[in-house]
C-alpha positions as CSV (number, residue, x, y, z in Angstrom):
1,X,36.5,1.5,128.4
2,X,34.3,-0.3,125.8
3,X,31.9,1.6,124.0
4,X,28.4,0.1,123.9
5,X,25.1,0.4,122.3
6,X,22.0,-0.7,123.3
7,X,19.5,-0.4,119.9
8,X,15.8,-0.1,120.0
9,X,14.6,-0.4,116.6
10,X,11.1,-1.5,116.1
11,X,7.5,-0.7,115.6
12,X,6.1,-1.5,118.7
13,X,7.7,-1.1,122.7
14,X,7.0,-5.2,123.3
15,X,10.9,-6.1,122.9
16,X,12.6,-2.8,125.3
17,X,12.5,-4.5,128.7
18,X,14.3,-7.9,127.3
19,X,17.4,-5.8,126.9
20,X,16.8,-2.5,128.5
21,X,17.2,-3.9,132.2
22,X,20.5,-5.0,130.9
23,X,21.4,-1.5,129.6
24,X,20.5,-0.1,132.8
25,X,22.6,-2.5,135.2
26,X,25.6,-1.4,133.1
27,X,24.7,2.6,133.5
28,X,24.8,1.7,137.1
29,X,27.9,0.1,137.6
30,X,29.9,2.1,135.2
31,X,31.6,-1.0,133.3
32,X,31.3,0.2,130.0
33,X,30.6,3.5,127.8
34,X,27.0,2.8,127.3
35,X,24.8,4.8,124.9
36,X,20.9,4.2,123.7
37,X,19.8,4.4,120.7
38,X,16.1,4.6,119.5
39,X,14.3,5.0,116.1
40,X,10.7,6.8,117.5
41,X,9.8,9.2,120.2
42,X,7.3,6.5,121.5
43,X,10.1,3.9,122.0
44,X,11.9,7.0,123.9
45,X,9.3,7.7,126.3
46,X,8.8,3.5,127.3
47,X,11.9,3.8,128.1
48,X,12.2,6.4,130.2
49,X,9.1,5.1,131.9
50,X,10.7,1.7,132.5
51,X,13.7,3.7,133.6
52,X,12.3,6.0,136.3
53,X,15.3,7.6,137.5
54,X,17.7,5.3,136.6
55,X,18.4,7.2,133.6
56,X,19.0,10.3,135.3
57,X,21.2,12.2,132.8
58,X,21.5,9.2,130.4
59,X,21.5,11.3,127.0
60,X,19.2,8.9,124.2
61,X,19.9,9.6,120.9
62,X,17.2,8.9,118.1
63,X,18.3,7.7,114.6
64,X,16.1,8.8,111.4
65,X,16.2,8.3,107.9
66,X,18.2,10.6,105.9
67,X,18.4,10.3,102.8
68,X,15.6,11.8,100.2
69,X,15.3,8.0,99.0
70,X,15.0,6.2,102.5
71,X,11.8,8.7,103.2
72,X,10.0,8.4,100.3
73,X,10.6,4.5,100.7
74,X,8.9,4.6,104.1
75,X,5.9,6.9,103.0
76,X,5.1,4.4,100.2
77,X,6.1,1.2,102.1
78,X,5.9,1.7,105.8
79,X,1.9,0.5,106.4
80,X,2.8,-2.8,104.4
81,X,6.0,-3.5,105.6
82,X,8.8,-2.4,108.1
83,X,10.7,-0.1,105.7
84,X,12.1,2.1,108.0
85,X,13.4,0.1,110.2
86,X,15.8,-1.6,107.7
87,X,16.5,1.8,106.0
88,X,17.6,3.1,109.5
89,X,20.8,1.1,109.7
90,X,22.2,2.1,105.7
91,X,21.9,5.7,106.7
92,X,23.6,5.8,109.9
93,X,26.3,3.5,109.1
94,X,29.0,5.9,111.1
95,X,27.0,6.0,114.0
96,X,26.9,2.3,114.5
97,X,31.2,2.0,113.5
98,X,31.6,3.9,116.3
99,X,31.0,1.1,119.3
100,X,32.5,-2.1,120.7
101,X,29.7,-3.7,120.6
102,X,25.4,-3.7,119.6
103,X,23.1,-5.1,121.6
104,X,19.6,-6.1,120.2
105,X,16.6,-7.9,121.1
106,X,15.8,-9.0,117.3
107,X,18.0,-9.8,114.1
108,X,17.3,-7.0,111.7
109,X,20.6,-5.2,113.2
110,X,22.2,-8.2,111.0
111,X,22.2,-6.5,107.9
112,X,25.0,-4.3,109.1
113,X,27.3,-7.2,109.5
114,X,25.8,-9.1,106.0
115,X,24.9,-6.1,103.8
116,X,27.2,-3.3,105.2
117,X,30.3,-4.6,106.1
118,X,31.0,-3.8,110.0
119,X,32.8,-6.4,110.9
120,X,34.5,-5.0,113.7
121,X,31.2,-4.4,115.5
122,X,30.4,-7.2,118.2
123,X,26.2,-8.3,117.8
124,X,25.4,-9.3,120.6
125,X,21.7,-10.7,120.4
126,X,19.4,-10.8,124.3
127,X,16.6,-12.5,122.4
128,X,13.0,-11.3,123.3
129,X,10.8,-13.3,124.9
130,X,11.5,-17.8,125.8
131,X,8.6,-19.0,123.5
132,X,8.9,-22.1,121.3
133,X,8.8,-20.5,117.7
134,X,10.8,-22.1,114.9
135,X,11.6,-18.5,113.7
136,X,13.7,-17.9,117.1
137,X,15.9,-20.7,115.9
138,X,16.8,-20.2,112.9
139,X,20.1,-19.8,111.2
140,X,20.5,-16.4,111.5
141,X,21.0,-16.9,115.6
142,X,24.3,-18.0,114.4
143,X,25.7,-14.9,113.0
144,X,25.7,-13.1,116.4
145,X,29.1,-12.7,118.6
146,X,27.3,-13.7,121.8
147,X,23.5,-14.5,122.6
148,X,22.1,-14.2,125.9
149,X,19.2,-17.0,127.0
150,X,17.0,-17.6,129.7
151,X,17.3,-21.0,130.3
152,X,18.7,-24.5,128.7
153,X,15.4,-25.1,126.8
154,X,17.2,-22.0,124.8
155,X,20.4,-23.3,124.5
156,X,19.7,-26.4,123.4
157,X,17.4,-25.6,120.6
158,X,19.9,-22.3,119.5
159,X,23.0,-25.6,119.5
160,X,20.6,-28.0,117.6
161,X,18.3,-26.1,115.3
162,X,20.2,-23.5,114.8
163,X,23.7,-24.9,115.0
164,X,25.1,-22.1,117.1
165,X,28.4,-22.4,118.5
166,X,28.4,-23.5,122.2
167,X,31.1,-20.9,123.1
168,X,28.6,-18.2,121.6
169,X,25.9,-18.8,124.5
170,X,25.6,-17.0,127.7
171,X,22.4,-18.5,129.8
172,X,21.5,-15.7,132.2
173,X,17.7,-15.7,133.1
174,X,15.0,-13.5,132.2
175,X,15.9,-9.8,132.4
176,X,12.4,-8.7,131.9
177,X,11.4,-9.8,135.0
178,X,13.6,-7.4,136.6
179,X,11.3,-4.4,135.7
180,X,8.2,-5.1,137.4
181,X,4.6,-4.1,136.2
182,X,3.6,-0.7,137.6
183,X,0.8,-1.0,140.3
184,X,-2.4,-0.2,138.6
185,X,-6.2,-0.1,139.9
186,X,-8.3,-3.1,139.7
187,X,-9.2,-3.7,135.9
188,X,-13.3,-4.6,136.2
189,X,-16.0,-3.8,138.5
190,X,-16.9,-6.9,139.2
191,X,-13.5,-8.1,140.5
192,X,-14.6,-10.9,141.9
193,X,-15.4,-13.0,138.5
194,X,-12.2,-15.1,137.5
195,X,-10.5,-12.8,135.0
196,X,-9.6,-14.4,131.3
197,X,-6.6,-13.1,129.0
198,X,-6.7,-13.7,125.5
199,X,-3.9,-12.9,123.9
200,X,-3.7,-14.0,120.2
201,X,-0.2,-13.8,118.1
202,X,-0.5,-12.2,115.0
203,X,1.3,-14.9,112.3
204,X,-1.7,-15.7,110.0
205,X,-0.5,-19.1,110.2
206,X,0.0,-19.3,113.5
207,X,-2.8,-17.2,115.2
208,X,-6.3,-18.4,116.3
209,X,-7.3,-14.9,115.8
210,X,-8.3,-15.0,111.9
211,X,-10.7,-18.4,112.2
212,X,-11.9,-17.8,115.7
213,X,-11.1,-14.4,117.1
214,X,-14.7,-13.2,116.5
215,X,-16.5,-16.0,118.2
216,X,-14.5,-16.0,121.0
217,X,-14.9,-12.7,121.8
218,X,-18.5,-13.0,121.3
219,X,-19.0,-15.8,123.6
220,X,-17.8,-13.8,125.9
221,X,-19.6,-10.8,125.2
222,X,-22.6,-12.8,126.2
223,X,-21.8,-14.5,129.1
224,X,-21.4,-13.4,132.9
225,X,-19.2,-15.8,134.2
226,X,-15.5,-14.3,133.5
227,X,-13.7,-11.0,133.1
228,X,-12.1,-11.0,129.8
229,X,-8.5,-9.2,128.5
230,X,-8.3,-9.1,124.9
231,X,-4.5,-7.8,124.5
232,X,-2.8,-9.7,121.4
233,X,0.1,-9.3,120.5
234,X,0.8,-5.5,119.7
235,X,2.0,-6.4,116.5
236,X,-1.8,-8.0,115.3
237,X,-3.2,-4.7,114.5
238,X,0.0,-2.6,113.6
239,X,-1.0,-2.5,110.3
240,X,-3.9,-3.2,108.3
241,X,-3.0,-6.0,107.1
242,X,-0.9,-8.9,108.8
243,X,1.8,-10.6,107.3
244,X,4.6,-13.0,108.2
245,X,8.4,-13.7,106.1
246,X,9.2,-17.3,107.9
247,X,6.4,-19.0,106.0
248,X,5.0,-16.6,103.5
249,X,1.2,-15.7,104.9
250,X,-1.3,-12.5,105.0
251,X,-4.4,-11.9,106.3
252,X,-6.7,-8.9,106.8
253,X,-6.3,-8.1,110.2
254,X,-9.8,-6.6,111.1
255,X,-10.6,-5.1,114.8
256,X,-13.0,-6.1,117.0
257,X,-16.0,-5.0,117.2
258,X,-16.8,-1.4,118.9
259,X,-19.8,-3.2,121.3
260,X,-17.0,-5.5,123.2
261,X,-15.0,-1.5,124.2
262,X,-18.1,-0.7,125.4
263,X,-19.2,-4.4,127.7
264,X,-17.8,-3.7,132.2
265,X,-16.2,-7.4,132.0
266,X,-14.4,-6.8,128.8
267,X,-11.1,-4.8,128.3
268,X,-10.1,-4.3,124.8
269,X,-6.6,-3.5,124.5
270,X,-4.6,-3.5,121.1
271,X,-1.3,-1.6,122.1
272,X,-1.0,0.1,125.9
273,X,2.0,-0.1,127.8
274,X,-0.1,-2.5,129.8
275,X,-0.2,-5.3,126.8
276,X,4.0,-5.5,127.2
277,X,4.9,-4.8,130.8
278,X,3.4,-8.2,132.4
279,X,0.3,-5.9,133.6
280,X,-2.1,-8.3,132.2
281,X,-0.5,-11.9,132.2
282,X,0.3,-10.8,135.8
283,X,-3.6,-9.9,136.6
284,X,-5.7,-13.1,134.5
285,X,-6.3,-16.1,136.2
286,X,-6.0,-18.2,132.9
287,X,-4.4,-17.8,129.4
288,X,-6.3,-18.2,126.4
289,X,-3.7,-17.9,123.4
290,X,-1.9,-19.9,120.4
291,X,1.4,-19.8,120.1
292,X,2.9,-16.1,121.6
293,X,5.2,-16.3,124.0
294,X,3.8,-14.5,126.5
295,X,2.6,-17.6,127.6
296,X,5.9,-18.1,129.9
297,X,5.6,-15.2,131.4
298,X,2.2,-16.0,132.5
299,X,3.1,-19.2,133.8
300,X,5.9,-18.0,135.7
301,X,2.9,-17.9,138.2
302,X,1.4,-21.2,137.2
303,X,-1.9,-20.9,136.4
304,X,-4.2,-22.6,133.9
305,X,-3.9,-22.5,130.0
306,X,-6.3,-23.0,127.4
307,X,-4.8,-23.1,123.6
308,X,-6.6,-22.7,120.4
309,X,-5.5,-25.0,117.5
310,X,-7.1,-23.0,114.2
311,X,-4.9,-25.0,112.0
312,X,-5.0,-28.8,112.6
313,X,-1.3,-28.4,113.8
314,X,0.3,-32.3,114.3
315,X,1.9,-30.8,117.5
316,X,2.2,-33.4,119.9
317,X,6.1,-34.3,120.4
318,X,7.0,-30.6,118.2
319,X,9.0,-28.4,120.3
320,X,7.5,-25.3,118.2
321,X,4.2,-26.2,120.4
322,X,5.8,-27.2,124.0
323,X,4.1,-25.1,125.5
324,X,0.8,-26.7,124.5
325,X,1.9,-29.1,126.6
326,X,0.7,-27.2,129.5
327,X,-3.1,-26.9,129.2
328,X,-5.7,-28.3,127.1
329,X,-5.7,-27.8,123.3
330,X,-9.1,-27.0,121.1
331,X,-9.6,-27.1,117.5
332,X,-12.7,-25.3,117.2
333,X,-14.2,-22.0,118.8
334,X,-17.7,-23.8,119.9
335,X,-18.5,-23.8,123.8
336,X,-15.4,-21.7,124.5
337,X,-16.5,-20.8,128.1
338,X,-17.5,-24.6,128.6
339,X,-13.9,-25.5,127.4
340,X,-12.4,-22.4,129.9
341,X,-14.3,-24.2,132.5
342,X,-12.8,-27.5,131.9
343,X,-9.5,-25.6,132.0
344,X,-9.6,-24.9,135.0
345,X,-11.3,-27.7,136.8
346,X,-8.1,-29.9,134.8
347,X,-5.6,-27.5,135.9
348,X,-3.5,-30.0,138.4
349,X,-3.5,-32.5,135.6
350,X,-1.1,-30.0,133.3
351,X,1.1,-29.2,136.8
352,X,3.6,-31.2,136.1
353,X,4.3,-30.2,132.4
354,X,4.0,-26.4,133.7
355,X,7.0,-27.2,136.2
356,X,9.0,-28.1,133.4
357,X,8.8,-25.7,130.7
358,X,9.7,-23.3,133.0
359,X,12.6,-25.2,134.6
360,X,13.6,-24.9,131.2
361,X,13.0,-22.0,130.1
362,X,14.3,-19.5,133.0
363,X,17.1,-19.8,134.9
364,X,16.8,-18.2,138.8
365,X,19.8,-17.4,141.0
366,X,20.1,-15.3,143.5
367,X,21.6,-12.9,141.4
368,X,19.3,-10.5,139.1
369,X,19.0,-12.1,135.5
370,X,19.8,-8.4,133.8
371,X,23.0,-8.3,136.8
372,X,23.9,-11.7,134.8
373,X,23.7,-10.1,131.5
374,X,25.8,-7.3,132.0
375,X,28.0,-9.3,133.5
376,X,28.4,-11.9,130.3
377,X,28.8,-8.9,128.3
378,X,31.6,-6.9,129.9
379,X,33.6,-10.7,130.3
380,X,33.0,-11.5,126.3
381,X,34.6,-8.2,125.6
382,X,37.0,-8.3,127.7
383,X,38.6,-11.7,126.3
384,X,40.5,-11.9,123.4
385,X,39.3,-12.0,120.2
């Protein structure tokens, strides 16, 4: 029986249920030896609540640092940059040379493969998320065993972009829509007012945030007409400053004001549970954003879009912005509850391009998507290598 892992290794809880439903349809059935592995007590316990009782004597085991070295690295550099979890993978080297096979939702696991040598160990890479980022298609995609995809939008860009091989691809839908967003109580008082998500990414070369965050919560702060979810994305306000590697930027990354916490038709929401398990894109009756790509998940229920350009992007025809396709785009924060208006009066003029992306981007059977996964995963390692 092969022996699997299933890593979570990040900051934040947004990437567990893109791989974790996968993990759990392999628990069930018994196919493989299948262990999980975290790197925080608060990516432990978003699992087991994902999990409910599926991980019913499921034993998770929790890497740390070891070495004198690796902690004093992370006390000094941790709050600027993700030292730990890059120092997590040199010093437990013979835990990972132990398995078949790693499976990850991001690409830092890599530097076992590149820097450390385990060449024997399968990566296989679920992706998180179907957005349109460049960064999701870059050359590093290639130096995984086996990737699993949502849909052909996916494979297509991973083939030409990325110049994966075609053998390498698996297209098995959306696993995270296999755990579905716990039941909660209605969000506002006043829960008949159309209810707005804003949900900013946090690349200071990307976001709308930085230029126009302020004013468009402001706006809303003074007007009665909508409900309004602030949740970026939970990475915006990890640390005091934000900074991105693809294209060198950093910017300040300073939290809203205490007045909006306090206002009945705004929620202000910079990390729950609720920003990562669909609670919100599943309860907003239009998406304000840039470029995260949340956005699919809120269109898998089409509904209207509204995007912020903050950086006089030439986007039309750039399948980095496809999405922008599916709603209006505005390059300014003036009259933003005029322009949400005009959203959604215009929303059956965007229908067509909404139908689209998400042809695209999810494939549906009748079969679960995470059923699919495990599935891919067992056949790759059962053929010979």
């Amino acid at each position: 029986m092969k022996k699997i892992c299933f890593l979570f290794n990040h900051d934040q809880t947004h990437q567990i249920a893109h791989s974790l439903p996968i993990a759990l349809q392999m628990i069930g059935s018994r196919a493989a030896e299948v262990t999980i592995a975290v790197t925080s007590a608060v990516l432990e316990g978003e699992i087991r609540r994902l999990s409910g009782a599926a991980l019913q004597g499921v034993n998770i085991i929790q890497l740390n640092t070891q070495s004198m070295l690796s902690q004093l690295l992370v006390r000094g550099l941790d709050k600027v940059v993700p030292a730990r979890k890059i120092l997590i993978y040199r010093d437990n080297l013979d835990f990972f040379r132990q398995f078949d096979a790693l499976v990850v939702s991001e690409k830092s696991s890599l530097i076992l493969k590149t820097r450390y040598g385990l060449r024997d160990l399968k990566f296989i890479h679920t992706r998180h998320g179907a957005g349109d980022r460049a960064i999701g298609f870059n050359a590093e995609s290639a130096q995984f065993d086996l990737i699993l995809v949502s849909g052909e939008k996916i494979r297509e860009r991973l083939v030409h972009d990325a110049h994966v091989a075609q053998d390498k691809i698996r297209i098995i839908g959306y696993a995270k829509f296999d755990i579905a967003a716990p039941d909660r109580k209605p969000l506002f008082p006043h829960s008949d007012r159309p209810t707005i998500l804003y949900n900013p990414h946090p690349s200071p070369h990307l976001s709308s945030w930085f230029e126009f965050g302020a004013d468009v919560l402001e706006q809303f702060y003074h007007s009665d007409r909508y409900n309004l979810i602030f949740a970026p994305h939970v990475m915006l306000f990890a640390r005091p400053w934000a900074m991105t590697i693809d294209r060198l930027s950093i910017a300040r990354a300073k939290k809203p004001a205490r007045r909006y916490y306090d206002a009945a038709h705004m929620l202000i929401d910079l990390g729950s549970a609720a920003c990562t398990d669909m609670t919100y894109t599943n309860a907003a009756d239009l998406y304000l954003g840039d470029v995260s790509s949340q956005v699919y998940e809120f269109l898998f229920r089409p509904r209207p879009c509204l995007f912020l350009d903050a950086h006089q992007t030439d986007w039309q025809g750039n399948a980095n912005y496809r999405h922008w396709t599916t709603g209006p785009v505005k390059t300014d924060a003036s009259d933003i509850i005029a322009a949400v208006d005009e959203a959604f009066a215009t929303h059956a003029a965007y229908s067509d391009a909404q139908r689209a992306v998400l042809q695209d981007s999810f494939s549906v059977t009748d079969e679960l998507a995470s059923l699919r996964g495990a599935k891919a995963i067992i056949d790759y390692l059962g053929e010979p290598r």
